[in-house]
C-alpha positions in Angstrom: 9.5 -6.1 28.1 11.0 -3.1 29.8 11.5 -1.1 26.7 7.8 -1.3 26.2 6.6 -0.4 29.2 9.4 2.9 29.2 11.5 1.6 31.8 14.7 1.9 29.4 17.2 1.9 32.8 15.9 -1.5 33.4 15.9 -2.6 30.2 20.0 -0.7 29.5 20.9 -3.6 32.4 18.9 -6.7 30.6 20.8 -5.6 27.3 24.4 -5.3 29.2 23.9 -8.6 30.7 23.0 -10.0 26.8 25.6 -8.7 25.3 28.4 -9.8 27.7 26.4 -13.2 27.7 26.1 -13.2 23.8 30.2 -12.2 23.8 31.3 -15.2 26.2 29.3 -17.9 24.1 30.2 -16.1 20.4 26.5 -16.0 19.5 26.5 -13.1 17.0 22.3 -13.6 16.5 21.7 -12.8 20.0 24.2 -9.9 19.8 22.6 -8.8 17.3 19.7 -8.8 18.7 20.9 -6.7 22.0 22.7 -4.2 20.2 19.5 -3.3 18.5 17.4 -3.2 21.7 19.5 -1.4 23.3 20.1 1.4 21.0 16.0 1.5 20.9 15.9 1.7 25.0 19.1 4.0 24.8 17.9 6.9 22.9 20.1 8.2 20.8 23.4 9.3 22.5 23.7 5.7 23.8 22.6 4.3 20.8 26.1 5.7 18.6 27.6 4.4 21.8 26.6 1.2 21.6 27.1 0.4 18.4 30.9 2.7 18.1 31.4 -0.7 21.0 31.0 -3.1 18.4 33.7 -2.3 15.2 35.2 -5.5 15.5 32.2 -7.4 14.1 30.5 -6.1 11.3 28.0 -8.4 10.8 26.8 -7.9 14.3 26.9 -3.8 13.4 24.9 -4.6 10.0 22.3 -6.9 11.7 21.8 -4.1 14.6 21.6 -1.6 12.0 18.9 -3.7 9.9 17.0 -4.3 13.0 16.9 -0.8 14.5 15.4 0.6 11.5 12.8 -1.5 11.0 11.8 -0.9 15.0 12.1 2.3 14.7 9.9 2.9 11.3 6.9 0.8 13.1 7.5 2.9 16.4 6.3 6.4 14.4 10.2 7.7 14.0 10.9 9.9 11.6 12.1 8.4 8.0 15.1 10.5 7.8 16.2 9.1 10.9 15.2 5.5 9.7 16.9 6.0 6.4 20.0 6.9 8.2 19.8 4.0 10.3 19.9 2.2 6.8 22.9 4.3 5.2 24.8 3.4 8.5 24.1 -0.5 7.9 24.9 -0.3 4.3 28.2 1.3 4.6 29.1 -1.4 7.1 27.7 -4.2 4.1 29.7 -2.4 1.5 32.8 -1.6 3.4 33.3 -5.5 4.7 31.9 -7.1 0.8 28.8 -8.8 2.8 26.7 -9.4 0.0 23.8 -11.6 2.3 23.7 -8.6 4.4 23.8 -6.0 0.9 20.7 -7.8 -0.7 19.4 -7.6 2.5 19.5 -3.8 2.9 18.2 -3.3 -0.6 15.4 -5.3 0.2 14.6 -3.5 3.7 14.8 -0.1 2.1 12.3 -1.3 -0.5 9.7 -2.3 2.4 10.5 0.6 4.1 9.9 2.8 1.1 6.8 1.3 0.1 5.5 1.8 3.9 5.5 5.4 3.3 4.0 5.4 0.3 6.8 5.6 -2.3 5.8 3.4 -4.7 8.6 4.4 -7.5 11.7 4.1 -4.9 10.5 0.6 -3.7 10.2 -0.5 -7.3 14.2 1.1 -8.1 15.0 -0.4 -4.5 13.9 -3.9 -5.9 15.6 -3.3 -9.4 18.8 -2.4 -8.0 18.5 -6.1 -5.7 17.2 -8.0 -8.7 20.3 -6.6 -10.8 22.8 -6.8 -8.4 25.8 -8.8 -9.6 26.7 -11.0 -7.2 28.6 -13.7 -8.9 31.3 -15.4 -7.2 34.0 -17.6 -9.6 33.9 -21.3 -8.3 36.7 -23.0 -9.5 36.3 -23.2 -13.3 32.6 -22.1 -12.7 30.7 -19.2 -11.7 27.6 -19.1 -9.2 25.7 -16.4 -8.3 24.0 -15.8 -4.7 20.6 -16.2 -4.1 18.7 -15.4 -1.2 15.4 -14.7 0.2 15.8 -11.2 -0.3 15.6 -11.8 -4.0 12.2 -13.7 -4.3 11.1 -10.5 -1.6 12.3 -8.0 -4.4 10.4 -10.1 -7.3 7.7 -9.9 -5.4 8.1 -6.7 -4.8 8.9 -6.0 -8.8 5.6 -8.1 -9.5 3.7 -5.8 -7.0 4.4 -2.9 -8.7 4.3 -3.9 -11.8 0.3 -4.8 -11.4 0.2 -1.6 -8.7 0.9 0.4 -12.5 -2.1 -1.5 -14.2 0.4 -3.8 -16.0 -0.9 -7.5 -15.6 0.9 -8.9 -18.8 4.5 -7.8 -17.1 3.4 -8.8 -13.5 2.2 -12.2 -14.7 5.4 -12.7 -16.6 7.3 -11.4 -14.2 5.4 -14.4 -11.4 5.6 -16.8 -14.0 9.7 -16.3 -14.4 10.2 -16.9 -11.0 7.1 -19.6 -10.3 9.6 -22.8 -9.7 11.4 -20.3 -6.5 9.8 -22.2 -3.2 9.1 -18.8 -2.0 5.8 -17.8 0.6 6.3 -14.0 -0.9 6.2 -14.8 -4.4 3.0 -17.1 -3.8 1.2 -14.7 -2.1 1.6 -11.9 -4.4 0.6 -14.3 -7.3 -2.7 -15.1 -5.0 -2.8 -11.3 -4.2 -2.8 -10.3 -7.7 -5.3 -13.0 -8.9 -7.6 -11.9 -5.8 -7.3 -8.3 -6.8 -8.2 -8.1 -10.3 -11.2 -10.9 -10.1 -12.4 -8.4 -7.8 -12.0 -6.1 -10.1 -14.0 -7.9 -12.5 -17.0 -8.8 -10.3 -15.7 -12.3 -10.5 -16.7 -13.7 -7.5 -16.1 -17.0 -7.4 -12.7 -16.8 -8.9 -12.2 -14.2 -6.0 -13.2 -16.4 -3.3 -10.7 -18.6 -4.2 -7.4 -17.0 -4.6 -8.4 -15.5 -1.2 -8.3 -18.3 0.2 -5.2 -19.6 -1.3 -3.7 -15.9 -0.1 -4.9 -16.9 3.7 -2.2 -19.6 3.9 0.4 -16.9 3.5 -1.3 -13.9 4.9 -4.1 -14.5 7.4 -5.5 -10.9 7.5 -4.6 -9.5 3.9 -6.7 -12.5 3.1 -9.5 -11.1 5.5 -9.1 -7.7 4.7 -10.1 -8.7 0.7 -12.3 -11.0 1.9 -14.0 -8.0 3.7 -13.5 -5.8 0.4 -15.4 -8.6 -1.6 -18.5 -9.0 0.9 -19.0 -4.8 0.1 -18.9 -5.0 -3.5 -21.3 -7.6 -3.4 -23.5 -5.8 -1.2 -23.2 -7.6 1.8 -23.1 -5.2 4.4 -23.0 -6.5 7.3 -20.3 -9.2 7.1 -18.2 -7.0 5.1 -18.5 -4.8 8.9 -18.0 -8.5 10.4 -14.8 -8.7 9.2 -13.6 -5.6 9.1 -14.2 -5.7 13.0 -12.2 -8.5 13.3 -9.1 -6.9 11.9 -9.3 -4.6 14.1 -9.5 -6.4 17.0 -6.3 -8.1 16.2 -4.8 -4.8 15.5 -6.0 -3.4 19.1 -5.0 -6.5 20.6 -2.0 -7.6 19.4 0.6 -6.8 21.5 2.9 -6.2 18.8 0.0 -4.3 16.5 2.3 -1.4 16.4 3.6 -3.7 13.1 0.0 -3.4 11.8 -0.6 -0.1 11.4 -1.0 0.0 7.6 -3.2 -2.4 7.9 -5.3 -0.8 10.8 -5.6 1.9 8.6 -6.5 0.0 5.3 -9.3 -1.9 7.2 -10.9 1.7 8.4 -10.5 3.2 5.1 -13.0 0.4 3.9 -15.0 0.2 7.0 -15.5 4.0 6.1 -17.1 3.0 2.4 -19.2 0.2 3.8 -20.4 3.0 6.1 -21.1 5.5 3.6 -22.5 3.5 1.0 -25.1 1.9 3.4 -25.8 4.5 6.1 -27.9 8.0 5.8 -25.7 9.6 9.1 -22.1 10.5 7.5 -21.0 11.8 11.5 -19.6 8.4 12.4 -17.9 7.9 9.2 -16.3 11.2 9.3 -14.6 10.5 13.0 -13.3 7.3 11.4 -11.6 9.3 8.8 -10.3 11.5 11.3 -8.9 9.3 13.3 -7.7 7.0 10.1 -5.6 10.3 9.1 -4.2 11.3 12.7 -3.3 8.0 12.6 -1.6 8.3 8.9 0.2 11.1 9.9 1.5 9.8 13.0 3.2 7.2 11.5 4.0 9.2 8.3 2.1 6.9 5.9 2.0 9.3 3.3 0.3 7.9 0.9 -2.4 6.4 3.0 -2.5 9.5 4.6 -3.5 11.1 0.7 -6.0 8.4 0.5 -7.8 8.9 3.8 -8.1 12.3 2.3 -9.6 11.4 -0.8 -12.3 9.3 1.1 -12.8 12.7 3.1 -13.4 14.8 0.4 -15.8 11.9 -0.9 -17.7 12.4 2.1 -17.8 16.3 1.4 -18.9 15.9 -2.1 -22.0 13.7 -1.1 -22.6 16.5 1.9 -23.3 18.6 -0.2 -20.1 20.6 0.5 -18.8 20.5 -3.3 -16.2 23.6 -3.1 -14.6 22.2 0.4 -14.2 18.7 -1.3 -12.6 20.3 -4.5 -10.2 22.1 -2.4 -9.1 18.9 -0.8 -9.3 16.8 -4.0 -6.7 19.5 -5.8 -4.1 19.4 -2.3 -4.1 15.7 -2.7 -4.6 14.8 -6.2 -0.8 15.5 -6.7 0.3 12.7 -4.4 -2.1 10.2 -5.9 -1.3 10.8 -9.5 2.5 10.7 -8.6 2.8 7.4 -6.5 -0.8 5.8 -6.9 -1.8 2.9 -8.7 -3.7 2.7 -12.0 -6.8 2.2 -10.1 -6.4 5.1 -8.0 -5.1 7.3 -10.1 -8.4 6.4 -12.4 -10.7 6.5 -9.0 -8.8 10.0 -7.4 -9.3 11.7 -11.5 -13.2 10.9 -11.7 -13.9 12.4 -8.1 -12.1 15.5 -9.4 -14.3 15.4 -12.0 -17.4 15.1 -10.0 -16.2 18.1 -7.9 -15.7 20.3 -10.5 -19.3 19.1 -12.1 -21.0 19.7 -8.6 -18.9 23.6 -8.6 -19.8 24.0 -11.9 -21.6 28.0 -12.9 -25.4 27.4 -13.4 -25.7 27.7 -16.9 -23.7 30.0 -19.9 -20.7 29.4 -21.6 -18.3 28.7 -18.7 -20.4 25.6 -17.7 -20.1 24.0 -21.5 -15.9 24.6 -21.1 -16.1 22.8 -17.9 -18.2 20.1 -18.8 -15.7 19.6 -22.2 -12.9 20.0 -19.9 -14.4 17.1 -17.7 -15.2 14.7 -21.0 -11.5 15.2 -22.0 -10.5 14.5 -18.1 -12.7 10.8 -18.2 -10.6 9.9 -21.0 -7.7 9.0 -19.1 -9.9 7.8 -16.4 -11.6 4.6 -18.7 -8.1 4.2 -20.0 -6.8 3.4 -16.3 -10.2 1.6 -15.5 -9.9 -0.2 -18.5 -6.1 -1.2 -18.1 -6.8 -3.2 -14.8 -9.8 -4.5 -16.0 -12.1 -2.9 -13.5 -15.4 -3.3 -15.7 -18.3 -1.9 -13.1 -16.0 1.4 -12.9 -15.6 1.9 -16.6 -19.5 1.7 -17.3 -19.8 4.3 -14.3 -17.2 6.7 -16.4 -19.5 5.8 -19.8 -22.3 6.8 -17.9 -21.2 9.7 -16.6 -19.6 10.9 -19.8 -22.7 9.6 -21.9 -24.5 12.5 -19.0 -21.8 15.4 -19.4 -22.2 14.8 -23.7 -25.4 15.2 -23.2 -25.7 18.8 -21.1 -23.3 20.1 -23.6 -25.6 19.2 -26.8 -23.0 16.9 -27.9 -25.4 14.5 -29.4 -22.6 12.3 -31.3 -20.7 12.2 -28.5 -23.5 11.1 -25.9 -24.7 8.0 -27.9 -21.3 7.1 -29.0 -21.0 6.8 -25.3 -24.6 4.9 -24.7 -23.1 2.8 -27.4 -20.0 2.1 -25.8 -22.0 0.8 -22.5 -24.6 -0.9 -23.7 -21.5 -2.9 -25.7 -19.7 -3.4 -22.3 -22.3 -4.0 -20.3 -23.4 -6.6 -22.8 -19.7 -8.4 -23.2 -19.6 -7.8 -19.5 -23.0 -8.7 -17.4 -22.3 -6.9 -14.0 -24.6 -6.3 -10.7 -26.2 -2.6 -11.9 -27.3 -2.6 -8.3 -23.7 -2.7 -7.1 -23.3 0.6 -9.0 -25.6 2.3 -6.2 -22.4 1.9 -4.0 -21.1 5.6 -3.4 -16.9 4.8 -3.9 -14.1 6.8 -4.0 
């Protein structure tokens, strides 16, 4: 209590009192515990103090070290300093063979790493866990340790794995490990089923593994519960919801812990906004504030996002060579840690930039119009690879349009063909493609 309202002298004496408290009844939890609080309400002098006073128990140095970093990456810190925080814990793990505590770590650094954005180091963090050889010779027999922290890295394995647009490998990869008891597992296999009947305009389907997900996850549940009202069209209780997140967030006296998902639920509160409102002023202090807050808490890739969503804005402002600008700075990020949907998504509103900043007429206009056909390629082959079916008939379209300025008649009923196959295998809203999405 101290530590959060600043009064870290205070709080130094609570944790002394703890700790000599914890030492006299052998309770290595609750020392644990202290020597993490008080290297947050130490700063950071105190904090090598404190913890250079505890050598004689390494699992009390490893828990402390665990516990600080996590504090400390939902309390805006720096990552190098939270990664080192994590290189101090692991040493201890590795030095004193404590192979809970190692799996542990491994698992930690994969959260933390996919908090900032880093997809590809959370999915080698949850490799190197799901690999780790940790079997111990019993008698004439051998066992191997299994923790929580492993069904948290499968999960984590399975995330990615449909993150990248693979659902074959991240249904296999669920299905390997479907008889584990484990809440993570469950709710990634409810997350994944959610996402991609979304996806697929499946509605029904949706509804359902949402509300499976809500037994694990309360407000992921609500936040694609919110995402499913706006594709549907339902404005105002996709808003509904959306406010309700946010209210916890506010209120929650530990929301500092929800700050991805603060910025999540504005990200989509900022679509709902643009897609069904003519003034674009309120929706661009949301994604100002959405990014401040991004960057404050160095969510990269959420901070890349917001940007996107900005540059969105710009396009449909009319403010084409701003939003192109912005769309180039950014696009890097997205195509290097982004998922196949994004990737797909942040490609085709580079295209529509450079359409919208395209010369008038001549020669250059047919090379960048060719150059944009060749550019949507890759976008229906992401679209397509998650199944994301009202997307890929807005790329056919598009393309079907760009074919068509060029005098590419071949090309622009191949692509009318193409559509009216899809849309005819695949009967979607066409009013839902009025939506204006990143």
């Amino acid at each position: 209590m101290h530590t959060h309202f600043g009064h870290f002298d205070l709080a130094m004496e609570g944790v002394h009192e703890a700790l000599s408290a914890a030492q006299e009844a052998a309770d290595t939890s609750c020392l644990a515990h202290a020597a993490a609080w008080g290297a947050l309400a130490g700063g950071r002098a105190r904090r090598s103090a404190l913890l250079a006073r505890l050598p004689s128990a390494p699992r009390v140095a490893g828990a402390a070290a665990q516990l600080m970093a996590q504090h400390a990456a939902v309390n805006a810190a720096n990552p190098c300093e939270v990664f080192q925080i994590i290189t101090r814990g692991e040493s201890i793990n590795y030095l004193h063979s404590m192979t809970d505590f190692t799996m542990a770590g491994l698992a930690n650094t994969a959260a933390l790493w996919s908090l900032y954005g880093k997809t590809e180091m959370a999915s080698i963090s949850c490799q190197l866990l799901l690999n780790l050889n940790t079997k111990c010779n019993v008698g004439s027999s051998s066992v191997w340790h299994w923790s929580e922290a492993c069904a948290v890295a499968g999960a984590g394995a399975a995330t990615v794995a449909a993150w990248r647009g693979e659902g074959a490998l991240a249904a296999a990869l669920l299905s390997h490990l479907h008889h584990l008891p484990s809440p993570p597992l469950r709710a990634v296999a409810a997350r994944h089923r959610a996402g991609a009947a979304l996806l697929a305009g499946k509605w029904e389907e949706a509804d359902l593994n949402i509300r499976q997900l809500a037994s694990f996850d309360r407000w992921e549940s609500q936040l694609l519960k919110a995402e499913m009202y706006f594709l549907k069209g339902d404005a105002m209780d996709s808003l509904e919801t959306l406010q309700d997140i946010l209210n916890y967030c506010n209120t929650e006296d530990d929301s500092l812990h929800f700050s991805s998902l603060k910025l999540k639920a504005m990200i989509l509160m900022s679509q709902v906004q643009l897609s069904y409102s003519s003034s674009q002023s309120t929706n661009i202090l949301l994604l100002n504030e959405a990014l401040s807050w991004a960057k404050r808490y160095h969510l990269h890739y959420l901070s890349a996002t917001v940007e996107m969503h900005i540059a969105n804005v710009q396009l449909h402002m009319g403010c084409a060579k701003n939003a192109l600008v912005l769309v180039r700075k950014v696009l890097p990020v997205i195509m290097a840690h982004g998922s196949a949907y994004d990737m797909a998504r942040g490609l085709l509103l580079y295209t529509k930039c450079r359409i919208a900043t395209a010369p008038p007429s001549g020669e250059a206009r047919v090379l960048v119009f060719q150059s944009c056909c060749e550019a949507l390629e890759s976008v229906k082959e992401n679209f397509c690879k998650i199944g994301a079916q009202l997307r890929l008939l807005q790329t056919w379209y598009i393309q079907a349009q760009l074919y068509n300025d060029v005098g590419n008649i071949a090309g622009r009923n191949q692509c009318a063909w193409m559509y009216r196959q899809l849309e005819t295998q695949n009967p979607v809203d066409l009013s839902n493609m009025l939506h204006i999405m990143y």
